[in-house]
C-alpha positions as CSV (number, residue, x, y, z in Angstrom):
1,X,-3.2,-4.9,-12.6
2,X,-3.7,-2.9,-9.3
3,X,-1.5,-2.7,-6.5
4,X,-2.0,-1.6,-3.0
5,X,-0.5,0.6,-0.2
6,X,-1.7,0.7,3.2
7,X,-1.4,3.9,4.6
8,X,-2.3,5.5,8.3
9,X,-4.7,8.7,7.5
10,X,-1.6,11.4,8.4
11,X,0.2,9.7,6.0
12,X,-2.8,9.4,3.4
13,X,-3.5,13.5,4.3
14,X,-0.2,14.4,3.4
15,X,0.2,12.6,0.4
16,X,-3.3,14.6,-0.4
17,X,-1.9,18.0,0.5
18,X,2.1,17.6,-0.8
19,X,1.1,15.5,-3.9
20,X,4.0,13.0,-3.3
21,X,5.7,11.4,-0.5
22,X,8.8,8.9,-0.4
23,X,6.6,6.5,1.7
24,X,6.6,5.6,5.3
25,X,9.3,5.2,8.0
26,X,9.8,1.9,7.0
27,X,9.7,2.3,3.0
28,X,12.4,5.1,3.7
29,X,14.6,2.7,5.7
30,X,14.4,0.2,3.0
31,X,14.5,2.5,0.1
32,X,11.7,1.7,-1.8
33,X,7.6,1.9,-1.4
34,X,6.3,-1.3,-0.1
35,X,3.5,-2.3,-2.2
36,X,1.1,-5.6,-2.1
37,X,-0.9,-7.4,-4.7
38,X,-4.6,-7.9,-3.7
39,X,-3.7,-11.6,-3.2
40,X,-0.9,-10.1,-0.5
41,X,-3.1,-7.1,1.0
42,X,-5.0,-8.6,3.5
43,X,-2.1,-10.9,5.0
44,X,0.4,-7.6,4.5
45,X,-2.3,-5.9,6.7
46,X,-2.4,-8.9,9.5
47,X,1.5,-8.8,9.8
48,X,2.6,-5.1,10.3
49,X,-1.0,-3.1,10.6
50,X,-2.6,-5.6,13.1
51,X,-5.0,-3.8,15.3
52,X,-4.5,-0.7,13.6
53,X,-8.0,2.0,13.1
54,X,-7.8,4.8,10.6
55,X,-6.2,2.8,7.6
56,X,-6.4,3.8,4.3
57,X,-6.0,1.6,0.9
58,X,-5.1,3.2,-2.0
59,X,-4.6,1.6,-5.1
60,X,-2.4,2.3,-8.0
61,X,-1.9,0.9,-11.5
62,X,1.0,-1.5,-11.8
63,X,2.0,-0.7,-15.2
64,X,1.6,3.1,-15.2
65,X,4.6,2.9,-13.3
66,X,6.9,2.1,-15.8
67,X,10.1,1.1,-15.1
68,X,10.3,2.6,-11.5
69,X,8.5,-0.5,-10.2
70,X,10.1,-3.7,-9.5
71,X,8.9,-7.2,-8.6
72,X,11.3,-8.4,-5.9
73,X,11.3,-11.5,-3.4
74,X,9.7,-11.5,-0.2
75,X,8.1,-13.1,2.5
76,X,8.4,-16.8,1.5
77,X,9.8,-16.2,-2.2
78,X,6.7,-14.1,-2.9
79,X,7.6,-11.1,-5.9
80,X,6.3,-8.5,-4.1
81,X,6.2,-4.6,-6.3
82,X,8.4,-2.3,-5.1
83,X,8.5,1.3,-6.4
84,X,11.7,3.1,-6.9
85,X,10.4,7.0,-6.7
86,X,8.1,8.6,-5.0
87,X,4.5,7.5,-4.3
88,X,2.4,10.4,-6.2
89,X,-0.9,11.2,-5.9
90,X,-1.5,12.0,-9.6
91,X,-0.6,7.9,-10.0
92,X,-3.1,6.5,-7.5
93,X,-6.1,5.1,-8.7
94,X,-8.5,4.8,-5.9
95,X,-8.1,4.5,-2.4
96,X,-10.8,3.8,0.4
97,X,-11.1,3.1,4.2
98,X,-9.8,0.5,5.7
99,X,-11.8,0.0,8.7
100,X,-11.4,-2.5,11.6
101,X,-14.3,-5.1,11.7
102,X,-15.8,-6.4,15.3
103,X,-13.3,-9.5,14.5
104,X,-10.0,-7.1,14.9
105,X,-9.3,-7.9,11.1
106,X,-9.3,-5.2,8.6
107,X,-12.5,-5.1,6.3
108,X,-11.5,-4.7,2.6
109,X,-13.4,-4.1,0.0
110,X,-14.7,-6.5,-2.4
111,X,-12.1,-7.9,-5.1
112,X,-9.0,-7.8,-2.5
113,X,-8.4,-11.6,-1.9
């Protein structure tokens, strides 16, 4: 199963040029790397990227995290993953634009809910 990170490109270059990064300002406050399902990516991407250009989606593999990753309640009960280390570049999968369609929404690509 594939889970998904929304990052801003700065964040997405660094994790590119350091190999690893312990998330963004709000994963660092919470102390863990906020992570979505597909079924959670779009609405994840309404609430707290809303208007936001320049996105990126990068996708990693649930269970090549091992034990580091936790499914932990949410917004409305949901089990959302949670990773417990840092988010490395060697584990992620794929990642891909996330553009802003003429709606304002983000366009994802096919297969995200």
């Amino acid at each position: 199963m594939l889970i998904y990170k929304i990052l801003t490109a700065p964040q997405w270059d660094e994790l590119q040029r350091l190999g690893a990064t312990p998330g963004a300002p709000v994963d660092l406050a919470d102390g863990f790397v906020h992570f979505s399902t597909a079924a959670q990516a779009r609405e994840t991407a309404a609430r707290h990227f809303a208007g936001q250009d320049g996105l990126w989606l990068v996708a990693l593999d649930a269970a090549a995290l091992g034990s580091a990753l936790r499914w932990e309640p949410s917004r409305g009960g949901q089990l959302f993953p949670h990773l417990y280390a840092p988010l490395r570049l060697a584990d992620v999968a794929s990642a891909a634009p996330l553009p802003l369609g003429p709606d304002g929404r983000h366009l994802f690509p096919e297969g995200i809910a």
